[in-house]
DRENTORKOL-3810 file (N, C-alpha, C; in nm, 4 decimals):
REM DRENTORKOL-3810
@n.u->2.9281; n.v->-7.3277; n.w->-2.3527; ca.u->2.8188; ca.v->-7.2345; ca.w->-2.3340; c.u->2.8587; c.v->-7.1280; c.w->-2.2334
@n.u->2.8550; n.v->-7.0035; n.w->-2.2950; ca.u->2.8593; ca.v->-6.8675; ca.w->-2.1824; c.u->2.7341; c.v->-6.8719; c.w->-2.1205
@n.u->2.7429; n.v->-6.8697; n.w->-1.9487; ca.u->2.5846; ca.v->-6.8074; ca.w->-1.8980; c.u->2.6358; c.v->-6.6669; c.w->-1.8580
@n.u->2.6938; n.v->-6.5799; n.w->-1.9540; ca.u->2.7108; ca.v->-6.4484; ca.w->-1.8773; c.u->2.6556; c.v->-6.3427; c.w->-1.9965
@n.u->2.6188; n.v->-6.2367; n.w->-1.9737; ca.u->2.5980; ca.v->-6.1212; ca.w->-2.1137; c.u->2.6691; c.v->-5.9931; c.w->-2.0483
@n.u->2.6651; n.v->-5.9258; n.w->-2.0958; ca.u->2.7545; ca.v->-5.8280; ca.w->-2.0884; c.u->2.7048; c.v->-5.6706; c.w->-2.1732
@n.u->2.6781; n.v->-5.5780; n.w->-2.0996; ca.u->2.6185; ca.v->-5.4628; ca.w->-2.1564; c.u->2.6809; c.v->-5.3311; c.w->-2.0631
@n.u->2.7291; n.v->-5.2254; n.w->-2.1388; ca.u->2.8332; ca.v->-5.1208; ca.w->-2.1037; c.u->2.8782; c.v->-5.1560; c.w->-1.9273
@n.u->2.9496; n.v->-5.2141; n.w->-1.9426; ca.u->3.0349; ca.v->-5.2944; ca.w->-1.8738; c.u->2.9664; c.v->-5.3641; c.w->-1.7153
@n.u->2.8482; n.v->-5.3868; n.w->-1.7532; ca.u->2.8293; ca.v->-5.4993; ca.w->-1.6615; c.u->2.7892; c.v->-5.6495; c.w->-1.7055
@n.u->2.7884; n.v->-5.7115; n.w->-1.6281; ca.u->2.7989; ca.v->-5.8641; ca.w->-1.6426; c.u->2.6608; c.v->-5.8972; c.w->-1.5553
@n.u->2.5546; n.v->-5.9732; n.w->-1.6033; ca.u->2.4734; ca.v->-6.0664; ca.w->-1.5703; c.u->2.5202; c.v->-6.1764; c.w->-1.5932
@n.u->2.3714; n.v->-6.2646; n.w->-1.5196; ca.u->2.3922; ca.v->-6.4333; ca.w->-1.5313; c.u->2.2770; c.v->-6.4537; c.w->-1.6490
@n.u->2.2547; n.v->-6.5254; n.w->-1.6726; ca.u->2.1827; ca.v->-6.6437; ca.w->-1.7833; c.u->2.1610; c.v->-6.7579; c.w->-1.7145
@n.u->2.0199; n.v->-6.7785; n.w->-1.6999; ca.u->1.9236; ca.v->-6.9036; ca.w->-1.6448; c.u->1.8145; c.v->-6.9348; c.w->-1.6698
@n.u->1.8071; n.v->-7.0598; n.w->-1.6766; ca.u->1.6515; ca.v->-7.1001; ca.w->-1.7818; c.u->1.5758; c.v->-7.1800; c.w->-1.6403
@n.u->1.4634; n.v->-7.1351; n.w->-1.6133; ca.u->1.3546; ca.v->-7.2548; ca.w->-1.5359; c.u->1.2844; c.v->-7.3189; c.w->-1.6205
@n.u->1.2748; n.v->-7.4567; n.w->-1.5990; ca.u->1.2016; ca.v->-7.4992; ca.w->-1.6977; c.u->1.0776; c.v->-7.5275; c.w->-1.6300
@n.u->1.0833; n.v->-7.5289; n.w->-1.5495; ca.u->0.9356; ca.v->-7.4807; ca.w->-1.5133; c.u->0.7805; c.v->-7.3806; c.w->-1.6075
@n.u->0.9319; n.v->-7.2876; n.w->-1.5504; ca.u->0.8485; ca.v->-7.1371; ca.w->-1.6369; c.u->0.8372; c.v->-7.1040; c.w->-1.7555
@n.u->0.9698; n.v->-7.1793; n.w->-1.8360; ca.u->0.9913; ca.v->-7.1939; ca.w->-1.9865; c.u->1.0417; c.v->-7.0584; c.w->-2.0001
@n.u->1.1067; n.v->-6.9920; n.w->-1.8779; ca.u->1.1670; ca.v->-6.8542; ca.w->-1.9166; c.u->1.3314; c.v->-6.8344; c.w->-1.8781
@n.u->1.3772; n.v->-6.7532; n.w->-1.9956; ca.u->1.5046; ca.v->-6.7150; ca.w->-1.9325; c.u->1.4835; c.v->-6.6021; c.w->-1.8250
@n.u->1.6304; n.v->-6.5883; n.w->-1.7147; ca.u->1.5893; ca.v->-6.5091; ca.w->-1.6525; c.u->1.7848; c.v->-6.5018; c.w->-1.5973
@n.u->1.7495; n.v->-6.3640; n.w->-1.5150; ca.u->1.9147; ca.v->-6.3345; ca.w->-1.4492; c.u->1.9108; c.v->-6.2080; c.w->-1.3858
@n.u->2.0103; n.v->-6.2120; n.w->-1.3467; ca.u->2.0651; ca.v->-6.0811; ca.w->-1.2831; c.u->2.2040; c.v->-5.9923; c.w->-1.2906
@n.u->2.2127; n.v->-5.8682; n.w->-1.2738; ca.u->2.3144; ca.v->-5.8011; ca.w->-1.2947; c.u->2.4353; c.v->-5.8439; c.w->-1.1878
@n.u->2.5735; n.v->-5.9123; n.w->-1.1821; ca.u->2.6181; ca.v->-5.9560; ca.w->-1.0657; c.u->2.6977; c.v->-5.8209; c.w->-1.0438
@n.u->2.7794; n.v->-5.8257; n.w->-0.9232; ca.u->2.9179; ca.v->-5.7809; ca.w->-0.8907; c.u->2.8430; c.v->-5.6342; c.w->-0.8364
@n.u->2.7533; n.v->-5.5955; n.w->-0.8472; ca.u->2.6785; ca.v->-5.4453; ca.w->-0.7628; c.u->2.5988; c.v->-5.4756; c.w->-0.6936
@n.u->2.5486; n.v->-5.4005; n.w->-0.5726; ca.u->2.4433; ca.v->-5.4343; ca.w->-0.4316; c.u->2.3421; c.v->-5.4337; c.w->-0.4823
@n.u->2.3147; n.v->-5.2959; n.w->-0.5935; ca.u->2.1706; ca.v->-5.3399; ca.w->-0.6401; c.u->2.1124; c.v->-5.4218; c.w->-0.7125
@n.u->1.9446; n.v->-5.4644; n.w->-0.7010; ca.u->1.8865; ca.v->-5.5832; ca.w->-0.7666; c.u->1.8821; c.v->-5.5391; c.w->-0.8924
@n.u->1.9311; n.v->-5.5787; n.w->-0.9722; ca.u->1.8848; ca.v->-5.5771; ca.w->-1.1330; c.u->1.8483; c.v->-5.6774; c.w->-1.1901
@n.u->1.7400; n.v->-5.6885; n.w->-1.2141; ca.u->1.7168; ca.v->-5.8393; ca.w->-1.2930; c.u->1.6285; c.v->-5.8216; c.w->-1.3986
@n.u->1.5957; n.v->-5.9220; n.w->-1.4596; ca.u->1.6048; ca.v->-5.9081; ca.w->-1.6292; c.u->1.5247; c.v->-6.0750; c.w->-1.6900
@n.u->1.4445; n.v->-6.0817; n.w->-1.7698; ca.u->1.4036; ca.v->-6.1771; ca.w->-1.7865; c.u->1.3238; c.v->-6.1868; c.w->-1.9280
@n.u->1.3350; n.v->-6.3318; n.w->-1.9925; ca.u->1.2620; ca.v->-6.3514; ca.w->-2.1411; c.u->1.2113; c.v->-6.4748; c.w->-2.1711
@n.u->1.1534; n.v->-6.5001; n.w->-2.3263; ca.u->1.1175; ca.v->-6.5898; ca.w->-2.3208; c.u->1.2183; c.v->-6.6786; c.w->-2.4193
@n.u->1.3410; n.v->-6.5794; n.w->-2.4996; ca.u->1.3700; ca.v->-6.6404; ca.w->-2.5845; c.u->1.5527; c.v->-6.5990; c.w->-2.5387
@n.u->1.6309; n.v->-6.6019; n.w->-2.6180; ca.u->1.7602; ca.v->-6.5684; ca.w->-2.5757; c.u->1.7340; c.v->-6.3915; c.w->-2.6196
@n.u->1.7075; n.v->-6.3572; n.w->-2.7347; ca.u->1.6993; ca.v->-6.2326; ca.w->-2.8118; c.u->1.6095; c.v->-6.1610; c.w->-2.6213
@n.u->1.5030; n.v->-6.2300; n.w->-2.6602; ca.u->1.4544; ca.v->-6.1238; ca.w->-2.5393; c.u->1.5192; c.v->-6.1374; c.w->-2.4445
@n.u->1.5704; n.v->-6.1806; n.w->-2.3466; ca.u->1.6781; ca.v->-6.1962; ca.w->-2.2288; c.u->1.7104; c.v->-6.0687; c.w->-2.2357
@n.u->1.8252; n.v->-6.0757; n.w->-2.3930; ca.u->1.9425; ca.v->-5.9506; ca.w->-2.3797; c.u->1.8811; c.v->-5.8377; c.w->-2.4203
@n.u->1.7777; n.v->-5.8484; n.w->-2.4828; ca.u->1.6604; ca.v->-5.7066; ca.w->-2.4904; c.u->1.6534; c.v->-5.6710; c.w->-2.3241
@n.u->1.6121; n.v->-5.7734; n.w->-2.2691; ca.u->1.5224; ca.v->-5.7117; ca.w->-2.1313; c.u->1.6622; c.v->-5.6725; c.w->-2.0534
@n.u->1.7943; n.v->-5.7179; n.w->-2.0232; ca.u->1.8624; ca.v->-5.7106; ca.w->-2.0086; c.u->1.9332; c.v->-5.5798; c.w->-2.0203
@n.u->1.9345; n.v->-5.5073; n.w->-2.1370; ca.u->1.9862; ca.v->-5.4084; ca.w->-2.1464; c.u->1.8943; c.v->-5.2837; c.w->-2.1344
@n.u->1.7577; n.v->-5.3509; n.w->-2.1184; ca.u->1.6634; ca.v->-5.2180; ca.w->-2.1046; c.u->1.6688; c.v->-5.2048; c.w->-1.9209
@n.u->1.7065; n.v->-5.3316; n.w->-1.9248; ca.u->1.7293; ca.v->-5.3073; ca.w->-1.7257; c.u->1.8798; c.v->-5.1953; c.w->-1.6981
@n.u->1.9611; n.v->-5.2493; n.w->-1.7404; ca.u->2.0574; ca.v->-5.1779; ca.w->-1.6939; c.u->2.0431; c.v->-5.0285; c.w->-1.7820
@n.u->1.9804; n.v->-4.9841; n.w->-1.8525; ca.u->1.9644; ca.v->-4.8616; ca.w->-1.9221; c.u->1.8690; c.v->-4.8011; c.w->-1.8389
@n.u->1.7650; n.v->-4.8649; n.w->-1.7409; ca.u->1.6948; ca.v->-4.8098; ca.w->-1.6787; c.u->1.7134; c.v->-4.8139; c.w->-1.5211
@n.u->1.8699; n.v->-4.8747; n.w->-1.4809; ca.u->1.9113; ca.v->-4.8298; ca.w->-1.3547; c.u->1.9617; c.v->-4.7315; c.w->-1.4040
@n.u->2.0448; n.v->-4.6672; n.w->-1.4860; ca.u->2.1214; ca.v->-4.5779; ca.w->-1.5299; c.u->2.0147; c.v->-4.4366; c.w->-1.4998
@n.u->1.9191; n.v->-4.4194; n.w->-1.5275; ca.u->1.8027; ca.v->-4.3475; ca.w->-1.5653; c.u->1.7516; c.v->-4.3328; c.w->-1.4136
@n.u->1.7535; n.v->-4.4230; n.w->-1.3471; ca.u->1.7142; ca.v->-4.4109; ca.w->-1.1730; c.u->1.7725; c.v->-4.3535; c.w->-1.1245
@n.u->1.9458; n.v->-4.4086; n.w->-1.1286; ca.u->2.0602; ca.v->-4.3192; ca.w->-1.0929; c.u->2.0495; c.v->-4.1761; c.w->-1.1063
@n.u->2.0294; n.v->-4.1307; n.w->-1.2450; ca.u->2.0350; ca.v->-3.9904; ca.w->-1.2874; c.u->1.9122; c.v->-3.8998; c.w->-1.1797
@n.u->1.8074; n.v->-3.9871; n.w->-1.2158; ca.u->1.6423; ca.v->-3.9392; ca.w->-1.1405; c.u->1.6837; c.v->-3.9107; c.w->-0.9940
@n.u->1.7703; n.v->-3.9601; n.w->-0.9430; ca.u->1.7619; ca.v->-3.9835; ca.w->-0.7263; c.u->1.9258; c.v->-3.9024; c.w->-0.7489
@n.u->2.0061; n.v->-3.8267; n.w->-0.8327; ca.u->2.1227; ca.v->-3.7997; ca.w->-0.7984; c.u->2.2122; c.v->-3.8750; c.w->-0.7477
@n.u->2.2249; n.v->-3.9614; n.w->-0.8178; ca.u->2.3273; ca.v->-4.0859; ca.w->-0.7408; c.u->2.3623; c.v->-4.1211; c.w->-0.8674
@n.u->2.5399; n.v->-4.1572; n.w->-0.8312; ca.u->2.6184; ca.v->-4.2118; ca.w->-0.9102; c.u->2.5663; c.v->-4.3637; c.w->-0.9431
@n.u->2.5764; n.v->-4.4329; n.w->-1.0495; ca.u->2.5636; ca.v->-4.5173; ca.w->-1.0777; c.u->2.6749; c.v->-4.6462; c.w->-1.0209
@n.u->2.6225; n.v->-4.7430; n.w->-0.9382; ca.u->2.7603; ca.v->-4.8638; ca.w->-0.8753; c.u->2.8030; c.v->-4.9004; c.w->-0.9790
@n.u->2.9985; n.v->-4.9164; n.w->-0.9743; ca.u->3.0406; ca.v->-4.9572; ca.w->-1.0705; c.u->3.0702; c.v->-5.0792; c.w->-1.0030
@n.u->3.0860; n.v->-5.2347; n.w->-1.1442; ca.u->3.0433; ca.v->-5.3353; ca.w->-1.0971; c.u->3.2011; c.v->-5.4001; c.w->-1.0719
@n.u->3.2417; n.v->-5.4935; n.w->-0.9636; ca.u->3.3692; ca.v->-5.5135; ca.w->-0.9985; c.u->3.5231; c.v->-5.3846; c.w->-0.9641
@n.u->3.4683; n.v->-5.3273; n.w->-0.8574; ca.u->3.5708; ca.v->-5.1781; ca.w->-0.8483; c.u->3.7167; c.v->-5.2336; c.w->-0.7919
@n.u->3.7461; n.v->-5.3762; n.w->-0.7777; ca.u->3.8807; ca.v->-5.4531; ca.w->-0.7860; c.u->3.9310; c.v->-5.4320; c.w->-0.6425
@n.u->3.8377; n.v->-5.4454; n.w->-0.5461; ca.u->3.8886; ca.v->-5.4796; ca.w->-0.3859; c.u->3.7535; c.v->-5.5434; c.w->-0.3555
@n.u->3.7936; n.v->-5.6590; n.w->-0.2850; ca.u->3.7029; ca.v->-5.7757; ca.w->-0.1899; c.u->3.7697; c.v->-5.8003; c.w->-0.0589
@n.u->3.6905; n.v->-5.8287; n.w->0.0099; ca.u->3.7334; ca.v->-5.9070; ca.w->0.1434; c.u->3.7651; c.v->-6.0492; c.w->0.1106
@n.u->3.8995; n.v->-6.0971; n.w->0.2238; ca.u->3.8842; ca.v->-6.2441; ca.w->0.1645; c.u->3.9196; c.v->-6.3221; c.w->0.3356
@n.u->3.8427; n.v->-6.4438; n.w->0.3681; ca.u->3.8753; ca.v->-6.4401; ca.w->0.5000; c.u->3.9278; c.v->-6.5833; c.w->0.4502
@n.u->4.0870; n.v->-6.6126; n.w->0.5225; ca.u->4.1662; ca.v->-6.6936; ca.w->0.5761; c.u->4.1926; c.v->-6.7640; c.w->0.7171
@n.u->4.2775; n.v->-6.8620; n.w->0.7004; ca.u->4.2943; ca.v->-6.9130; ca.w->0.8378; c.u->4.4227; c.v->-6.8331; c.w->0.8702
@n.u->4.4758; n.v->-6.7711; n.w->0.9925; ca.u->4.5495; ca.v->-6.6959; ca.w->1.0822; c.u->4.6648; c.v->-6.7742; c.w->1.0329
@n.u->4.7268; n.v->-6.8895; n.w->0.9943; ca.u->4.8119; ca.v->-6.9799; ca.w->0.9743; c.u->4.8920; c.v->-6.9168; c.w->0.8741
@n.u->4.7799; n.v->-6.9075; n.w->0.7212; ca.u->4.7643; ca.v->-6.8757; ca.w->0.6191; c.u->4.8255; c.v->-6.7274; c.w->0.6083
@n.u->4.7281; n.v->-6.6306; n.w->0.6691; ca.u->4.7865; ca.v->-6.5385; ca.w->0.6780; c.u->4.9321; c.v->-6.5117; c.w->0.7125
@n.u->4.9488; n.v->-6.5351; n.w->0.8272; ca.u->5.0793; ca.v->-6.5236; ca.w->0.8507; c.u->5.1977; c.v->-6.6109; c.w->0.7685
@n.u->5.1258; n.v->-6.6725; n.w->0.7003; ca.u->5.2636; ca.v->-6.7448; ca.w->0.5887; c.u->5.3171; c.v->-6.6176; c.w->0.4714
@n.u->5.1468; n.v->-6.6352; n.w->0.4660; ca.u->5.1825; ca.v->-6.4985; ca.w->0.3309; c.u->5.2301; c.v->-6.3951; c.w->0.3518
@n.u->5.2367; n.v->-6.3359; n.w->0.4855; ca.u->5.2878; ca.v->-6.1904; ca.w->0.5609; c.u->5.4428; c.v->-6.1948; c.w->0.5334
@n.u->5.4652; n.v->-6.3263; n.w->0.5265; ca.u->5.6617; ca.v->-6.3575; ca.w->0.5748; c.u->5.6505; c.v->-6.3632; c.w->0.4460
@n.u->5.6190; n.v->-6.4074; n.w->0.3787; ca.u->5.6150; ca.v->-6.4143; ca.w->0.2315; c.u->5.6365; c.v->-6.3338; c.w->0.1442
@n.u->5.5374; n.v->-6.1966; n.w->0.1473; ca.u->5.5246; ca.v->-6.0917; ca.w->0.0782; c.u->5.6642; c.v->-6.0188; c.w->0.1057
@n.u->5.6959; n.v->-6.0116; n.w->0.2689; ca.u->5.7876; ca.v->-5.9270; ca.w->0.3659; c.u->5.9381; c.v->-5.9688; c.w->0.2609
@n.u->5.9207; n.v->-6.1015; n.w->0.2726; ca.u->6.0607; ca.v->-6.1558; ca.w->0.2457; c.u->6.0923; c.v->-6.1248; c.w->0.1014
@n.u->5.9626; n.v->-6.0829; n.w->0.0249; ca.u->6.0795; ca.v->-6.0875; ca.w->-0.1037; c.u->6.0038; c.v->-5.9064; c.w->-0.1731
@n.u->5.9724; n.v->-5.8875; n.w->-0.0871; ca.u->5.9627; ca.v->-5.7094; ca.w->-0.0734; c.u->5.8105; c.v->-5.6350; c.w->-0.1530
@n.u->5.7199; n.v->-5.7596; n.w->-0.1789; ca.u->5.5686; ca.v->-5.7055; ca.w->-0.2412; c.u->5.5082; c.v->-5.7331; c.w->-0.1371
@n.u->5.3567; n.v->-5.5980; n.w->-0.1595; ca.u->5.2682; ca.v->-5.6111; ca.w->-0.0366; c.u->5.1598; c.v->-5.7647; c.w->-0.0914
@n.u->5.0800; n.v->-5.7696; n.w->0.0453; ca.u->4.9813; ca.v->-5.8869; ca.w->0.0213; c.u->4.9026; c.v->-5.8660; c.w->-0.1158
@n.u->4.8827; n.v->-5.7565; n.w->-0.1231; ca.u->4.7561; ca.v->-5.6923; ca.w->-0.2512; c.u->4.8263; c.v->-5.7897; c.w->-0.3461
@n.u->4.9979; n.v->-5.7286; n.w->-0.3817; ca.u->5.0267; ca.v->-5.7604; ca.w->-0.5127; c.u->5.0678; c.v->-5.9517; c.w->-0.5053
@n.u->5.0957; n.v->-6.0103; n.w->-0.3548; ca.u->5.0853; ca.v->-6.1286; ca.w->-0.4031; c.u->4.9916; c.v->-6.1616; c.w->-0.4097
@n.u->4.8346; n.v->-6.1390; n.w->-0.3286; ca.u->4.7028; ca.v->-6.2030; ca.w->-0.3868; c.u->4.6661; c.v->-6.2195; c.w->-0.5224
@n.u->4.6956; n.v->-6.1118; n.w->-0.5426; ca.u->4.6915; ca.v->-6.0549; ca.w->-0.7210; c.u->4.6977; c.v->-6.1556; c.w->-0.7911
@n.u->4.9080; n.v->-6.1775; n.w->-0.8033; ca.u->4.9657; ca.v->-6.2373; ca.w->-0.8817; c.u->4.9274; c.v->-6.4175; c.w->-0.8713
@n.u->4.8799; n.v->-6.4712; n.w->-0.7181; ca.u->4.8493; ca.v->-6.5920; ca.w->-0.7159; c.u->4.7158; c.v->-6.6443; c.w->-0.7873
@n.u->4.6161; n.v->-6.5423; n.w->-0.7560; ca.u->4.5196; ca.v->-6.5403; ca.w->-0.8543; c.u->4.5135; c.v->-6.5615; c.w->-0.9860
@n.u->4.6511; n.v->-6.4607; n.w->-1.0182; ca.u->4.6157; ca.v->-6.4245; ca.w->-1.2050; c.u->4.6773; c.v->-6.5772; c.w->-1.2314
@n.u->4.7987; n.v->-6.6200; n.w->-1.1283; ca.u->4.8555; ca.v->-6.7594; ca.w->-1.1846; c.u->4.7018; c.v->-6.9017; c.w->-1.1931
@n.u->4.6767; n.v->-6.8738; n.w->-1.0884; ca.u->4.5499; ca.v->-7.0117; ca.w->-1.0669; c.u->4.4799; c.v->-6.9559; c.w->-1.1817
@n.u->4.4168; n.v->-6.8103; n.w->-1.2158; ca.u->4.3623; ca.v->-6.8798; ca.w->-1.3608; c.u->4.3941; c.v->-6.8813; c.w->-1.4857
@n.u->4.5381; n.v->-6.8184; n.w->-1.5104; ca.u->4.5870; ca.v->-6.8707; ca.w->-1.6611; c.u->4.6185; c.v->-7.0384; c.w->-1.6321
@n.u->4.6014; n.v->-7.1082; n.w->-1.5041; ca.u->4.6241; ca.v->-7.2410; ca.w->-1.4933; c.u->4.5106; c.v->-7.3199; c.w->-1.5690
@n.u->4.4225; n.v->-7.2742; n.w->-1.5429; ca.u->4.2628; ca.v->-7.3005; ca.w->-1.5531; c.u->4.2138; c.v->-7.2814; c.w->-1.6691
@n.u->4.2608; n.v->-7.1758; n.w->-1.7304; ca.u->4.2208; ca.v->-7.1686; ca.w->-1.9027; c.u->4.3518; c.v->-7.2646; c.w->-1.9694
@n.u->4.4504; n.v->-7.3191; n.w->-1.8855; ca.u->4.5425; ca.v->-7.4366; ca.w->-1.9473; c.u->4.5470; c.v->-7.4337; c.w->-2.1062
END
């Protein structure tokens, strides 16, 4: 099961309360709240894409660029240990940290889709 949808290139979540008997989610990876909610899957990705079609439309209304979601830099906090392993690391075989974070990443998850 995917809990993610996907509409001109952003990514929400997918979540059911059963409480409420409703689906419901949010737009991830941007500061702003976007959220989105149904009673069925069809409506989800209805409400879903009328949300993000109508930040788009806010954006335009207030002169502001629209956040793109995912712009491929994060903070990541380590132990000082750590760091400095990877510093000698990168140094020693001539790539910056960016490109070994990168590459350790992309390895852990083609590990993971195994």
């Amino acid at each position: 099961m995917n809990n993610t949808i996907c509409y001109k290139g952003y990514v929400g979540s997918v979540e059911f309360s059963e409480e409420d008997g409703v689906f419901f989610g949010k737009v991830m990876g941007i500061r702003a709240l976007i959220s989105y909610e149904g009673q069925t899957a069809k409506d989800l990705v209805d409400d879903f894409h009328y949300a993000v079609d109508d930040y788009f439309e806010l954006c335009k209304a207030e002169g502001q660029t629209p956040e793109k979601a995912y712009k491929g830099s994060f903070n990541v906090r380590i132990s000082p240990e750590l760091h400095r392993n990877i510093a000698i690391y990168a140094a020693a075989h001539e790539i910056s940290l960016n490109s070994f974070v990168e590459k350790a990443i992309s390895h852990e998850l083609a590990l993971q889709k195994g």
